[in-house]
VMD Tcl script that builds the backbone (N, CA, C; Angstrom):
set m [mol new atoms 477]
animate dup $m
set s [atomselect $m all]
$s set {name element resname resid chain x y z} {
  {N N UNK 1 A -233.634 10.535 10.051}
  {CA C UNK 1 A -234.856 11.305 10.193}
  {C C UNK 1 A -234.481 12.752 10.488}
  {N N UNK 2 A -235.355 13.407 10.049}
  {CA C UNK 2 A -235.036 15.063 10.165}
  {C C UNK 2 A -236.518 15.594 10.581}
  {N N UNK 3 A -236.856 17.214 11.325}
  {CA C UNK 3 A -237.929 17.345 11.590}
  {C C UNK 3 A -238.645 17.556 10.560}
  {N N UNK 4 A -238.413 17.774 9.175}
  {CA C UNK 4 A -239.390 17.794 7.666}
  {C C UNK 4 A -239.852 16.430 8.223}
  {N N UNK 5 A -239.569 15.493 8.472}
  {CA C UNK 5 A -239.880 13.833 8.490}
  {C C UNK 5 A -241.149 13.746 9.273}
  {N N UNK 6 A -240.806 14.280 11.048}
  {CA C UNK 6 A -241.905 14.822 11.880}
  {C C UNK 6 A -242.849 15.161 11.327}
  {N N UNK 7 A -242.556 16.535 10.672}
  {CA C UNK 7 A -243.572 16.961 10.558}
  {C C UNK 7 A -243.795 17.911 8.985}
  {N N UNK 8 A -244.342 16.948 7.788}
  {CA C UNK 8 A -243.982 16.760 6.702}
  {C C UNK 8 A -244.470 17.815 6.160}
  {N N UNK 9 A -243.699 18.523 5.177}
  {CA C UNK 9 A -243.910 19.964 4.307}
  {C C UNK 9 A -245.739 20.225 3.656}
  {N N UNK 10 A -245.802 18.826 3.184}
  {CA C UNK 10 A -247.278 18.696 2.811}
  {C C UNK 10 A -248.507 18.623 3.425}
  {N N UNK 11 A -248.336 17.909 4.519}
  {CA C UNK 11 A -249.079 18.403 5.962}
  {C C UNK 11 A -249.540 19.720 6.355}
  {N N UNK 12 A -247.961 20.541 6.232}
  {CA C UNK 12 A -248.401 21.733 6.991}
  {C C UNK 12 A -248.709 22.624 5.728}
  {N N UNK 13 A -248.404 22.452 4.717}
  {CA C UNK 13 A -249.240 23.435 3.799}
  {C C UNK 13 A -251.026 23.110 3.301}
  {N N UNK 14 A -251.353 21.962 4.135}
  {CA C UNK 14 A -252.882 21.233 4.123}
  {C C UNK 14 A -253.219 21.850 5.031}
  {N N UNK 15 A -252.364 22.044 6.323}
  {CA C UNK 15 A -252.962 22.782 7.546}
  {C C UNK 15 A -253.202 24.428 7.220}
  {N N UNK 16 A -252.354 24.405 6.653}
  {CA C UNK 16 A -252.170 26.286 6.205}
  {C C UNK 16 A -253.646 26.545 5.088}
  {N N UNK 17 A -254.045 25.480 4.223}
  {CA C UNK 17 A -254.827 26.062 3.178}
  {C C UNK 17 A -253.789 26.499 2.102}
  {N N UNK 18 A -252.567 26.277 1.885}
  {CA C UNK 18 A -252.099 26.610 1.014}
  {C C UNK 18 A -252.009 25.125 -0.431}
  {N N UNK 19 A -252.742 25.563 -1.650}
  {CA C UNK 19 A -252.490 24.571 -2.609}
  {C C UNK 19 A -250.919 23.695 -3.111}
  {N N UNK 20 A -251.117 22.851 -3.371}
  {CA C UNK 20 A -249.654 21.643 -3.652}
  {C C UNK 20 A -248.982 22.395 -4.928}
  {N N UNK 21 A -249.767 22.981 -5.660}
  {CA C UNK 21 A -249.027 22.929 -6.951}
  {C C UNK 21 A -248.564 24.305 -6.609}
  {N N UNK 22 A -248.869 25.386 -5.258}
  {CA C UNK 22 A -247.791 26.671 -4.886}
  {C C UNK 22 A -246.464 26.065 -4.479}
  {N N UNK 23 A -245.722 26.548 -4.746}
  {CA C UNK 23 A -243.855 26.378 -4.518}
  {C C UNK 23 A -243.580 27.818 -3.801}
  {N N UNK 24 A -243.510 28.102 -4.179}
  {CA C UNK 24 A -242.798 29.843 -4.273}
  {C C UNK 24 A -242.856 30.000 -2.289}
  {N N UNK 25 A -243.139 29.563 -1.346}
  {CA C UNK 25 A -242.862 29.487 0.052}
  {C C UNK 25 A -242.628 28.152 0.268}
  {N N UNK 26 A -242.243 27.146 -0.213}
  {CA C UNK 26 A -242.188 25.864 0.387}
  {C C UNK 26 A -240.420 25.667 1.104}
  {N N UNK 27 A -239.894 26.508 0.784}
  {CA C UNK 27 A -238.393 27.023 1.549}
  {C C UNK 27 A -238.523 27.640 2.919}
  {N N UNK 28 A -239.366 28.657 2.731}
  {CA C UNK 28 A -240.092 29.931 4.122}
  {C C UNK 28 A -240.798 28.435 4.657}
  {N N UNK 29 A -241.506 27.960 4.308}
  {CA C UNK 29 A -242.673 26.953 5.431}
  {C C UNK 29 A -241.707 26.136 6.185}
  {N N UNK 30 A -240.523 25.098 5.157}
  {CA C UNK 30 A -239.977 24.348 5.517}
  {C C UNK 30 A -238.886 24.714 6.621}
  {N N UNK 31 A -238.328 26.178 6.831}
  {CA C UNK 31 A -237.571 26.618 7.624}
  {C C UNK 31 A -238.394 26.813 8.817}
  {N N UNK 32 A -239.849 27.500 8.366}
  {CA C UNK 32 A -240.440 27.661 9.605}
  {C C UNK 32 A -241.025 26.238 10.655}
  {N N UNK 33 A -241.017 25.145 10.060}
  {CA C UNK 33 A -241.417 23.995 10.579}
  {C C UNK 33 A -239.656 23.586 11.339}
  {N N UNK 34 A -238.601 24.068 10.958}
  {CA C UNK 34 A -237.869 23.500 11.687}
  {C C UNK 34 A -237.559 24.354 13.227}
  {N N UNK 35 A -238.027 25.525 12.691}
  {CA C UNK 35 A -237.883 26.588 13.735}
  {C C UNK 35 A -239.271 26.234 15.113}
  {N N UNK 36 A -239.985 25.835 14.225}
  {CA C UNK 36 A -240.683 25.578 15.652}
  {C C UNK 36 A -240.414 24.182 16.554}
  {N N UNK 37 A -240.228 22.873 15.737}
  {CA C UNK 37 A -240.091 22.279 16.186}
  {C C UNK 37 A -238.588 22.032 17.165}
  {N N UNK 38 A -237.685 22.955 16.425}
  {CA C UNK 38 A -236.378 23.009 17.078}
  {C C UNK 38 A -236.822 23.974 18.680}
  {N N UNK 39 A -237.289 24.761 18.862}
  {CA C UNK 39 A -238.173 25.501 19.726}
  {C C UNK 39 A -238.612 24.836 20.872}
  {N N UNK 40 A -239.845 23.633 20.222}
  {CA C UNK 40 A -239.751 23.133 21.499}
  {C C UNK 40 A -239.625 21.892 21.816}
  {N N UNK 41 A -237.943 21.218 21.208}
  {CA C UNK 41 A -237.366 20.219 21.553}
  {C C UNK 41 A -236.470 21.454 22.767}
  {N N UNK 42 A -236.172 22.546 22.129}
  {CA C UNK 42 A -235.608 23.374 23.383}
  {C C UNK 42 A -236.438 24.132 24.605}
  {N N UNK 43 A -237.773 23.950 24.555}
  {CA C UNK 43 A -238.343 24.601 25.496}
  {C C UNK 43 A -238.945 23.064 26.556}
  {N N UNK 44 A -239.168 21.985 25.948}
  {CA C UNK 44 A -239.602 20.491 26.862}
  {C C UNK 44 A -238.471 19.320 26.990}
  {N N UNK 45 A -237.167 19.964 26.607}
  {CA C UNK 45 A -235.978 18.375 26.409}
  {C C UNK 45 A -236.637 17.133 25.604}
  {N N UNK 46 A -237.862 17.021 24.823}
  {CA C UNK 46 A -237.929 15.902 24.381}
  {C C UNK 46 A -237.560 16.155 22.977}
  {N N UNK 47 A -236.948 15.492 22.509}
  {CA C UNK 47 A -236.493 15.622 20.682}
  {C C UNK 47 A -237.075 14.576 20.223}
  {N N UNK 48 A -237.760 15.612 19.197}
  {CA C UNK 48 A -238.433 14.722 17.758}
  {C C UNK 48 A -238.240 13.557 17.191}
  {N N UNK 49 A -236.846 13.882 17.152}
  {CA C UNK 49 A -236.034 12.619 16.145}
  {C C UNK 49 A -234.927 12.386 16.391}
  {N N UNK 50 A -234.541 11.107 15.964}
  {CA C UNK 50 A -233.405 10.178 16.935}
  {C C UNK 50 A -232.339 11.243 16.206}
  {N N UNK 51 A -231.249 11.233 17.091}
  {CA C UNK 51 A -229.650 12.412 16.671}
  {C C UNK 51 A -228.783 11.503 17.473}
  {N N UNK 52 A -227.270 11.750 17.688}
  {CA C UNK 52 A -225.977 11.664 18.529}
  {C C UNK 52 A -226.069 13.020 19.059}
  {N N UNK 53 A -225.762 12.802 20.530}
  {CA C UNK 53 A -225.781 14.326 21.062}
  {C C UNK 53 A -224.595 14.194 21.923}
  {N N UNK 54 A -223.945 14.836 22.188}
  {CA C UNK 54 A -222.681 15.185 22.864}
  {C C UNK 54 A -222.743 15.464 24.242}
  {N N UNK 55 A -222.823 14.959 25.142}
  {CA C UNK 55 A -223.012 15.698 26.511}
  {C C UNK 55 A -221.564 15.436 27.075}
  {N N UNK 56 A -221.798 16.740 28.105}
  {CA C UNK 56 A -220.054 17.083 28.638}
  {C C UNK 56 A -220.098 15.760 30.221}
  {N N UNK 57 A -219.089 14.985 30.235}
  {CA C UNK 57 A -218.970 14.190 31.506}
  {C C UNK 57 A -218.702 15.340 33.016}
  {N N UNK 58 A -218.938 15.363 33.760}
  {CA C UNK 58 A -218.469 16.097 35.205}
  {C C UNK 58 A -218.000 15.518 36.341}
  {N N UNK 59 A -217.053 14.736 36.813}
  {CA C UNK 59 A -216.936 13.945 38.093}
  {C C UNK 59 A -217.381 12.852 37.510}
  {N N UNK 60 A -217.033 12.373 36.318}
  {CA C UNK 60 A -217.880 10.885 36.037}
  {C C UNK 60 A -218.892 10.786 36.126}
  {N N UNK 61 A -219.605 11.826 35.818}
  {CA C UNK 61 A -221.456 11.882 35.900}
  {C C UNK 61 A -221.922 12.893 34.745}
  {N N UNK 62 A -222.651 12.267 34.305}
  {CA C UNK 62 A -223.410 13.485 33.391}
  {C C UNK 62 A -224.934 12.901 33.307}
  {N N UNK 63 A -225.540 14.293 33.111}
  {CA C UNK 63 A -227.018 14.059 33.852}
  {C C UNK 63 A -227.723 14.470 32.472}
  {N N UNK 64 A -228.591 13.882 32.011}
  {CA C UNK 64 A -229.502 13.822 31.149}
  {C C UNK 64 A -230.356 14.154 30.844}
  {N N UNK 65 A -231.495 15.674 30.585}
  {CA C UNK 65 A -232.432 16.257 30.292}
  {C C UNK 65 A -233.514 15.489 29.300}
  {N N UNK 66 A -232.502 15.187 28.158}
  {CA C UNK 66 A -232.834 15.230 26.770}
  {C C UNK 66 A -233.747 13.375 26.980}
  {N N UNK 67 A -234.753 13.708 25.862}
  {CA C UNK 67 A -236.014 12.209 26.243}
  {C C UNK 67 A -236.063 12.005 25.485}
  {N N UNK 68 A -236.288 11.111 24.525}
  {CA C UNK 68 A -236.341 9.485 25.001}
  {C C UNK 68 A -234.393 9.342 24.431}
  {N N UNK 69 A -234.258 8.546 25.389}
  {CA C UNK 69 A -232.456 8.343 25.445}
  {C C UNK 69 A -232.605 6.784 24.438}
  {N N UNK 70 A -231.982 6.741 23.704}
  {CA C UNK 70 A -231.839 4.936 22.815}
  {C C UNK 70 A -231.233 4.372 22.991}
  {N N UNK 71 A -229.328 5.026 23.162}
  {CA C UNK 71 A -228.423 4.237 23.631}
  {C C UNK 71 A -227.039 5.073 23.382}
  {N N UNK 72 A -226.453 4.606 24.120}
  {CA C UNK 72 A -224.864 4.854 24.356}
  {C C UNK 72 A -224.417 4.670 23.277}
  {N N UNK 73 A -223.219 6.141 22.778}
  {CA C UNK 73 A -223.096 5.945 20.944}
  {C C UNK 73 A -221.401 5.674 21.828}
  {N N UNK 74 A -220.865 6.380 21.992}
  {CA C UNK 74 A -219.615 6.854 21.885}
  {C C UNK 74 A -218.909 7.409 23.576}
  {N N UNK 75 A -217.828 6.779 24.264}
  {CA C UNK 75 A -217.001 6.137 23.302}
  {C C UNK 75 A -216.917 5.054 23.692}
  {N N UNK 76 A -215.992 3.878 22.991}
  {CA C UNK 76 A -216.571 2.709 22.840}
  {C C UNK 76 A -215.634 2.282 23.958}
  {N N UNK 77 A -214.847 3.096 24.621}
  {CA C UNK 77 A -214.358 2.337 25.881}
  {C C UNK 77 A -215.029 2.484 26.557}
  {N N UNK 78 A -216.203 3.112 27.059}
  {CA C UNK 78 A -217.195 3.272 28.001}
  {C C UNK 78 A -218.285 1.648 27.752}
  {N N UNK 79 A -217.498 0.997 28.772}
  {CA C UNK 79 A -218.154 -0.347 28.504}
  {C C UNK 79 A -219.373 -0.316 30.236}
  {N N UNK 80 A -219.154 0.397 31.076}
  {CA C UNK 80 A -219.386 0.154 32.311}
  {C C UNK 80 A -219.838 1.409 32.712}
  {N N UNK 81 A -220.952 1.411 33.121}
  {CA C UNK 81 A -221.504 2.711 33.630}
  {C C UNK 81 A -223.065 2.282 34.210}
  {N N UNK 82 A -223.412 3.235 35.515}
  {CA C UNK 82 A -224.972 2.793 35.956}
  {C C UNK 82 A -225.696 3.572 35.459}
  {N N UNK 83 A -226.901 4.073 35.453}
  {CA C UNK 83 A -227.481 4.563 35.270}
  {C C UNK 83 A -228.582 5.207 36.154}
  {N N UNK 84 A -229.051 5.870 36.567}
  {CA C UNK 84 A -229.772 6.590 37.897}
  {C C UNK 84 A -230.859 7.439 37.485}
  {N N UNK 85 A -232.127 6.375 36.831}
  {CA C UNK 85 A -233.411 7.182 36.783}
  {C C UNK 85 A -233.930 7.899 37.355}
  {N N UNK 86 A -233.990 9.303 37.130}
  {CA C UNK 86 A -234.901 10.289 37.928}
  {C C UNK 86 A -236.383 10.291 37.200}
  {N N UNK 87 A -237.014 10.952 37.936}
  {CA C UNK 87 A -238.395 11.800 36.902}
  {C C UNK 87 A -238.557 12.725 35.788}
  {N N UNK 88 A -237.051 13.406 36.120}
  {CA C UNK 88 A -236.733 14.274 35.355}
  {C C UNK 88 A -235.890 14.243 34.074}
  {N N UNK 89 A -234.836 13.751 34.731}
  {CA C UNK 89 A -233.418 13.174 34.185}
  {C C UNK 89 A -233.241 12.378 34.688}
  {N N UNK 90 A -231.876 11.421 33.829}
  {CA C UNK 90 A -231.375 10.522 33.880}
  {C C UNK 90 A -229.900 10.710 34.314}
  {N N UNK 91 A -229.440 10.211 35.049}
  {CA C UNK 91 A -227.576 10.178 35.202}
  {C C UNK 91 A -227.036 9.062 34.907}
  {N N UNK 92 A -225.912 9.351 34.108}
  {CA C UNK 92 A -225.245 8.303 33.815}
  {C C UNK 92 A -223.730 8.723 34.346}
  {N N UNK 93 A -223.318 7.600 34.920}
  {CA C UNK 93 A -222.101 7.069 35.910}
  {C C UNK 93 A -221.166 6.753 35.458}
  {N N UNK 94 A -220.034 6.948 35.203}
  {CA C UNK 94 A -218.982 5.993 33.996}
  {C C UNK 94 A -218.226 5.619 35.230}
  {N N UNK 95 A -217.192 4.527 35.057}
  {CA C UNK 95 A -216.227 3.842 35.916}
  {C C UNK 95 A -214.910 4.017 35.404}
  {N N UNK 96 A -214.853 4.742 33.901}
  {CA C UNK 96 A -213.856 5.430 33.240}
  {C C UNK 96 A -213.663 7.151 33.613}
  {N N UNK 97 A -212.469 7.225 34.436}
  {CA C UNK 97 A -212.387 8.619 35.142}
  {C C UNK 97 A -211.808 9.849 33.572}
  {N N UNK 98 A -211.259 9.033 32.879}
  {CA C UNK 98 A -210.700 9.777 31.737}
  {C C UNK 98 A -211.487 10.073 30.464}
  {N N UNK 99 A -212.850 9.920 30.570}
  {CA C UNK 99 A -213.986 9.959 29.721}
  {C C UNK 99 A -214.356 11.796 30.164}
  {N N UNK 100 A -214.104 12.176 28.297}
  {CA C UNK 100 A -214.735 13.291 29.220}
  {C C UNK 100 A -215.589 13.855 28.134}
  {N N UNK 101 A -216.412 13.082 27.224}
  {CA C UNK 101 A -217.669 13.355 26.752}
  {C C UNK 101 A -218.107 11.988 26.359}
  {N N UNK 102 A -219.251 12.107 26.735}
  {CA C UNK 102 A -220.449 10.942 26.192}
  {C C UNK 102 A -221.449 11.429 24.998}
  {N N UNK 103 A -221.490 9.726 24.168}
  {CA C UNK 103 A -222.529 10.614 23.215}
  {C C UNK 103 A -223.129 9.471 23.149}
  {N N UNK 104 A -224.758 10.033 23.429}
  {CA C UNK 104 A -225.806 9.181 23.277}
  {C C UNK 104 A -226.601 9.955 22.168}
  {N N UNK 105 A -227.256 8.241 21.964}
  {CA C UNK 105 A -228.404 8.718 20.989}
  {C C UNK 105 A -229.955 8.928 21.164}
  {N N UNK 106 A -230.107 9.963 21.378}
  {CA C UNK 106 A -231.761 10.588 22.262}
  {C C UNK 106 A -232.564 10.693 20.861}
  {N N UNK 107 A -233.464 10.645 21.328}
  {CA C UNK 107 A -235.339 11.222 20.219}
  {C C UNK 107 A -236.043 10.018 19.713}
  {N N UNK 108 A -236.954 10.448 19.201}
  {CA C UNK 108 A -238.063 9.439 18.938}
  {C C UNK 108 A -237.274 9.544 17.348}
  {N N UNK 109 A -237.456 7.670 17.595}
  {CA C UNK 109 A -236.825 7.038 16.342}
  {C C UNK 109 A -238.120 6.884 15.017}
  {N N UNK 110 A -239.319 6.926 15.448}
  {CA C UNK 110 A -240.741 6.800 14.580}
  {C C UNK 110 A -240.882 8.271 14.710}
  {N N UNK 111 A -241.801 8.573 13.646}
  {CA C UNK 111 A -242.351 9.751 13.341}
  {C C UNK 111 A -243.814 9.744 14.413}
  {N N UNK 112 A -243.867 8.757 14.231}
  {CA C UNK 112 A -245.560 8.448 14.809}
  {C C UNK 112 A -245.739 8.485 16.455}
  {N N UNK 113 A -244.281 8.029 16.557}
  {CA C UNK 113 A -243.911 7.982 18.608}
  {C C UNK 113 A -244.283 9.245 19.241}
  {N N UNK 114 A -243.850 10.617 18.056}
  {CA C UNK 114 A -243.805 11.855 18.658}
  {C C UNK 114 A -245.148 12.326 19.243}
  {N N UNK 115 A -245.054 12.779 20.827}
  {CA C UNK 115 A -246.734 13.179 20.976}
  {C C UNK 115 A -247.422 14.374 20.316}
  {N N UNK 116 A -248.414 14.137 20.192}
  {CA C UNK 116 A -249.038 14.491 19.041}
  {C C UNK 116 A -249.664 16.399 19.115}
  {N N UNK 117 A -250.159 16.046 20.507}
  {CA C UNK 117 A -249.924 17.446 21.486}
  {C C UNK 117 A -248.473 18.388 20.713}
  {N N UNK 118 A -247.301 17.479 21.017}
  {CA C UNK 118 A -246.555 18.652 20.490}
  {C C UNK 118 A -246.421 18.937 19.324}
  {N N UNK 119 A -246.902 17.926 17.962}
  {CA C UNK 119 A -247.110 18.277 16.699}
  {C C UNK 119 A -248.109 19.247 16.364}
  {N N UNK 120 A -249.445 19.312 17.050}
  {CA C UNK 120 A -250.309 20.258 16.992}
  {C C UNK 120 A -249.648 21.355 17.368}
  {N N UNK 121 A -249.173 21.799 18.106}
  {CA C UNK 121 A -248.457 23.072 18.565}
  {C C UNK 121 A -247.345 23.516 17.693}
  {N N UNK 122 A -246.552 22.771 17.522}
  {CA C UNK 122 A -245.238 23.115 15.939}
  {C C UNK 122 A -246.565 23.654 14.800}
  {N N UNK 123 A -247.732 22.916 14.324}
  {CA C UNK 123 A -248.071 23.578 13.498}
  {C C UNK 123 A -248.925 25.262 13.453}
  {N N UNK 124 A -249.513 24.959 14.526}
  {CA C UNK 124 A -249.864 26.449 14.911}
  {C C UNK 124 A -248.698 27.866 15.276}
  {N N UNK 125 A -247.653 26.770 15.463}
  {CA C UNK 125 A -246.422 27.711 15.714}
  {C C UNK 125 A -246.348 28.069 14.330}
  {N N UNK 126 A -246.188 27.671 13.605}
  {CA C UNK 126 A -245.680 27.828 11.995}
  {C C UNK 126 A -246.648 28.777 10.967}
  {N N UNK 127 A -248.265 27.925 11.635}
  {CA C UNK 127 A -249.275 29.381 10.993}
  {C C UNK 127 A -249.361 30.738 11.811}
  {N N UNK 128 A -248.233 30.470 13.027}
  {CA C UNK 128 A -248.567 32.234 13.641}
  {C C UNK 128 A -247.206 32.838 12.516}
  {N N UNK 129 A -245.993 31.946 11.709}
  {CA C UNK 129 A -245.024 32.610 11.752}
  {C C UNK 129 A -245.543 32.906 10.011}
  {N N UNK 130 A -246.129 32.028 9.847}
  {CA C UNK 130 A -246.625 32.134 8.652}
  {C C UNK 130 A -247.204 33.363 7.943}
  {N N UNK 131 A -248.621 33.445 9.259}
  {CA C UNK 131 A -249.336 34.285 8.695}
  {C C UNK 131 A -249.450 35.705 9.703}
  {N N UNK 132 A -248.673 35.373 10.653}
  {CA C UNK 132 A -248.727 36.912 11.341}
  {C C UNK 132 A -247.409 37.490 11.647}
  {N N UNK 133 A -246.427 36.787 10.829}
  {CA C UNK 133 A -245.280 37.834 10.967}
  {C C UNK 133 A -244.948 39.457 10.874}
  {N N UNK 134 A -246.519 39.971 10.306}
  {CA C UNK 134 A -246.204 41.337 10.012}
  {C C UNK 134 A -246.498 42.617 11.480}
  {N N UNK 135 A -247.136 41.794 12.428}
  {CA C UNK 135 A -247.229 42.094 13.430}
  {C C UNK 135 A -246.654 42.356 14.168}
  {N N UNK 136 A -246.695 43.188 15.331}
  {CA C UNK 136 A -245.865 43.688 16.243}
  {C C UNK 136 A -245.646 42.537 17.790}
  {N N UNK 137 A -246.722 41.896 17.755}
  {CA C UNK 137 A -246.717 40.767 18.731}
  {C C UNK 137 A -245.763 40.029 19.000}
  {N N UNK 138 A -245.701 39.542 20.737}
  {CA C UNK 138 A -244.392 38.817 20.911}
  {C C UNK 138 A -244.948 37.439 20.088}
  {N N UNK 139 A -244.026 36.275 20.283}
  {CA C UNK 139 A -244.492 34.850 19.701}
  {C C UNK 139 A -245.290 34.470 20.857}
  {N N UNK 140 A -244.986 34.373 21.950}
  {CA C UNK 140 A -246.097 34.156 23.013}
  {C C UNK 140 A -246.986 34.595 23.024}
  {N N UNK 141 A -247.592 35.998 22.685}
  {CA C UNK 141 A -248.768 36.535 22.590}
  {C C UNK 141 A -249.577 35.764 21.362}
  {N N UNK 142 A -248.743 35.850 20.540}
  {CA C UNK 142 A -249.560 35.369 18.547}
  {C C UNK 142 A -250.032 33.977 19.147}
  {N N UNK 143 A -249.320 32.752 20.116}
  {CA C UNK 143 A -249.649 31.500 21.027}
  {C C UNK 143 A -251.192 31.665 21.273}
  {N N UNK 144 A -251.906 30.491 21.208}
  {CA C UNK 144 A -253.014 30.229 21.782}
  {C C UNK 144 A -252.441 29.693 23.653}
  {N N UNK 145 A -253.162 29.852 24.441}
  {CA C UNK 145 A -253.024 29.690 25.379}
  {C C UNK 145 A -252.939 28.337 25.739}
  {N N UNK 146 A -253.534 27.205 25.330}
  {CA C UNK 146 A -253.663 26.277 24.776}
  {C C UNK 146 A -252.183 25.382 24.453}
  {N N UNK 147 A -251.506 25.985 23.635}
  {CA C UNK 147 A -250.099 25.764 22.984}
  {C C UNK 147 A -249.070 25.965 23.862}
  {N N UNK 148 A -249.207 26.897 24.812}
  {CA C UNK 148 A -248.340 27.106 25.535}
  {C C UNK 148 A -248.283 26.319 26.608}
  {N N UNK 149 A -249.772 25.676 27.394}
  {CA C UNK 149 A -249.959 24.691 28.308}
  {C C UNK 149 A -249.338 23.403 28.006}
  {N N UNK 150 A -249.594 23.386 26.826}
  {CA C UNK 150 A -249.238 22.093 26.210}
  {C C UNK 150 A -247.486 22.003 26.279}
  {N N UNK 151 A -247.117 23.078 26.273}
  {CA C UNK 151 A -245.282 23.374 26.438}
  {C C UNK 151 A -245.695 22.757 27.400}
  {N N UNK 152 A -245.990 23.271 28.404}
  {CA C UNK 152 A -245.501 23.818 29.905}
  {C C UNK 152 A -245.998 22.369 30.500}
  {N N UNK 153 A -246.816 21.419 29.992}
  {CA C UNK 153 A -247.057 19.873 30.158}
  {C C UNK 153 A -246.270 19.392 30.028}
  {N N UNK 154 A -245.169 19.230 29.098}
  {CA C UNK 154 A -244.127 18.882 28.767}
  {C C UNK 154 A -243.227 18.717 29.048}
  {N N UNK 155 A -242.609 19.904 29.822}
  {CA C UNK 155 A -241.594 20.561 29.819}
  {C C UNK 155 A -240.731 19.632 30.685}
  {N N UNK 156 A -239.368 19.568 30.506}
  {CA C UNK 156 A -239.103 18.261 31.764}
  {C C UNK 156 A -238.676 19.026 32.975}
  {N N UNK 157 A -238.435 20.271 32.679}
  {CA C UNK 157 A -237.703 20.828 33.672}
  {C C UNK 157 A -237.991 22.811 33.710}
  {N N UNK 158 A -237.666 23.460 35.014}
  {CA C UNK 158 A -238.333 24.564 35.144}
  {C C UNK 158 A -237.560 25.520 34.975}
  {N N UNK 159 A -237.818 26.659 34.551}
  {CA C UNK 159 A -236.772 28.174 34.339}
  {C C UNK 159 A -237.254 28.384 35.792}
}
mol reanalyze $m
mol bondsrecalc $m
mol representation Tube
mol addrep $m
């Protein structure tokens, strides 16, 4: 799965008002749909779609932002480890002192799992980049206020 998958090229040119049989931006849309959604898998830790992600071990602990977690990819001597649910994050414990990256596999494995809140917001992200790029406005300003709450609902964790 990829975020085109999320959140499908044809969708957002239905949302835009733009006709099927235009091409000539379906490159510009499709970049801009990854840009937002990449945005705010980085502004709430939850990712779209299932990946392998690399996290660095520290003291035999590495602590977990990233939501929804699926499972332990790598490495395969890491047979033994606890796990320590927070609200926030997750820690995971290894009993292997010589482990010194873990890779799990985080994101929503369905297209449909993703909340929907944050699909509405990727697409309005995409018609501000769409249609008001010629503007002098920050991206937060071009934001409905709305969109940004909806981050900030999200978000797992605080600047």
């Amino acid at each position: 799965m990829a975020y085109i998958d999320v959140l499908p090229l044809a969708t957002m040119k239905t949302y835009l008002r733009i006709d099927d049989t235009q091409t000539e931006t379906d490159a510009e849309i499709t970049s801009m749909i990854k840009s937002a959604l990449a945005y705010i898998e980085k502004q709430t830790s939850i990712m779209v779609y299932a990946r392998d992600k690399d996290f660095t071990v520290v003291n035999s602990c590495v602590r977990v932002y990233d939501t929804p977690i699926n499972s332990v990819v790598a490495p395969a001597s890491v047979n033994d480890y606890d796990i320590e649910v927070r609200r926030l994050y997750n820690i995971y414990t290894l009993d292997d002192a010589d482990v010194d990256t873990l890779t799990l596999n985080v994101g929503y494995t369905l297209e449909t799992d993703v909340p929907t809140e944050l699909i509405d917001v990727a697409k309005v992200m995409v018609k501000c980049m769409f249609y008001e790029q010629e503007t002098n406005q920050t991206f937060k300003e071009m934001l409905p206020s709305w969109a940004n709450s909806f981050i900030d609902t999200n978000r797992r964790f605080i600047f």
